[in-house]
C-alpha positions in Angstrom: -23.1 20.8 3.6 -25.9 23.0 1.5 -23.7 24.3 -1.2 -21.7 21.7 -2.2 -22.6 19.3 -5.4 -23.7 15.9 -4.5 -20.8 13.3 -6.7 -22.2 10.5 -8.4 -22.1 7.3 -6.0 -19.2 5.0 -8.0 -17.9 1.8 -7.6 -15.6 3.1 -5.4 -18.4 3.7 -3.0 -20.1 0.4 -3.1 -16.7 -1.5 -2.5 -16.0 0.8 0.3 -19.8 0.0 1.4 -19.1 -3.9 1.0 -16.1 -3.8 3.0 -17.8 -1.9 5.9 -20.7 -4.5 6.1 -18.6 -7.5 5.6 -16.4 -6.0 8.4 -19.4 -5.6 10.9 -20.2 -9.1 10.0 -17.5 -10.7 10.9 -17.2 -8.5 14.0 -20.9 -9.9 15.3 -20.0 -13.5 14.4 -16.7 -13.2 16.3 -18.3 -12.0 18.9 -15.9 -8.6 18.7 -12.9 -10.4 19.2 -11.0 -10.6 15.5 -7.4 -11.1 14.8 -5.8 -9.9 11.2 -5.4 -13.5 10.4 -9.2 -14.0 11.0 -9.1 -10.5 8.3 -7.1 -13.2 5.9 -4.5 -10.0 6.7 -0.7 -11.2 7.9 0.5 -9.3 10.2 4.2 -9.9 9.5 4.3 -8.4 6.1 4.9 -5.0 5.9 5.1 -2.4 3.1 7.2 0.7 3.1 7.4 3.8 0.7 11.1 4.2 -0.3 12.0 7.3 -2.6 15.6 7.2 -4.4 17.3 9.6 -7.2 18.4 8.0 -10.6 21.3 10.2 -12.1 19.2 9.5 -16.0 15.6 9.6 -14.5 15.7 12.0 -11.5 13.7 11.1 -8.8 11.6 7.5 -8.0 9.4 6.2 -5.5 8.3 2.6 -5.2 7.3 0.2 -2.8 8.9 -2.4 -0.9 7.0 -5.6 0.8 9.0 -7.9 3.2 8.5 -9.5 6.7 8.6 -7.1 9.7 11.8 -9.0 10.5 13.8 -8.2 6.9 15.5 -4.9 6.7 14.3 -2.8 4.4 16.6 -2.4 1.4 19.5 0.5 1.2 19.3 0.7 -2.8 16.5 0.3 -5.3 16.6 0.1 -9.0 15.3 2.8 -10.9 11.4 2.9 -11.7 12.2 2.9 -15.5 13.9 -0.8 -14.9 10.5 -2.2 -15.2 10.1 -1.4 -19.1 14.1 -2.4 -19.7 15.0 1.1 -20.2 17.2 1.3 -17.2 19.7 -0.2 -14.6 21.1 2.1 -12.5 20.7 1.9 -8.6 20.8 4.0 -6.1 20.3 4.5 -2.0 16.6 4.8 -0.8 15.1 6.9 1.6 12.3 5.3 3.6 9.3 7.9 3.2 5.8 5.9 4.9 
């Protein structure tokens, strides 16, 4: 790593840094056994990537959040429906 410039440390950093320690924390006081509940994390809620293709916007990607159970949606509204300036649907493709 000798030639590359150092970044500034951010706030980015020390979040990332929090999270790390609090994690190892809770890892030692649960003696190394720790659920996703005991992470405040709910492991039946997923979140998926979908990507469709408005006819007046071209191309969107949002994201969808549901129960592992639920199926994920076939159509989504057009990214541009959040500020009012559009209504048209179309089929999604599920990306992540």
């Amino acid at each position: 790593m000798r030639g590359q410039a150092r970044r500034p440390w951010s706030e980015h950093d020390d979040a990332m840094l929090d999270a790390i320690l609090w994690l190892r924390r809770v890892w030692s006081h649960r003696e190394e056994k720790v659920t996703l509940r005991d992470l405040g994390l709910d492991p039946t809620v997923v979140t998926f990537v979908v990507s469709g293709h408005c006819p007046r916007h071209g191309q969107f990607v949002s994201e969808w959040t549901g129960r592992r159970s639920d199926p994920v949606p076939l159509e989504a509204r057009c990214s541009a429906a959040d500020s009012g300036r559009c209504g048209e649907t179309s089929p999604v493709f599920v990306l992540v």
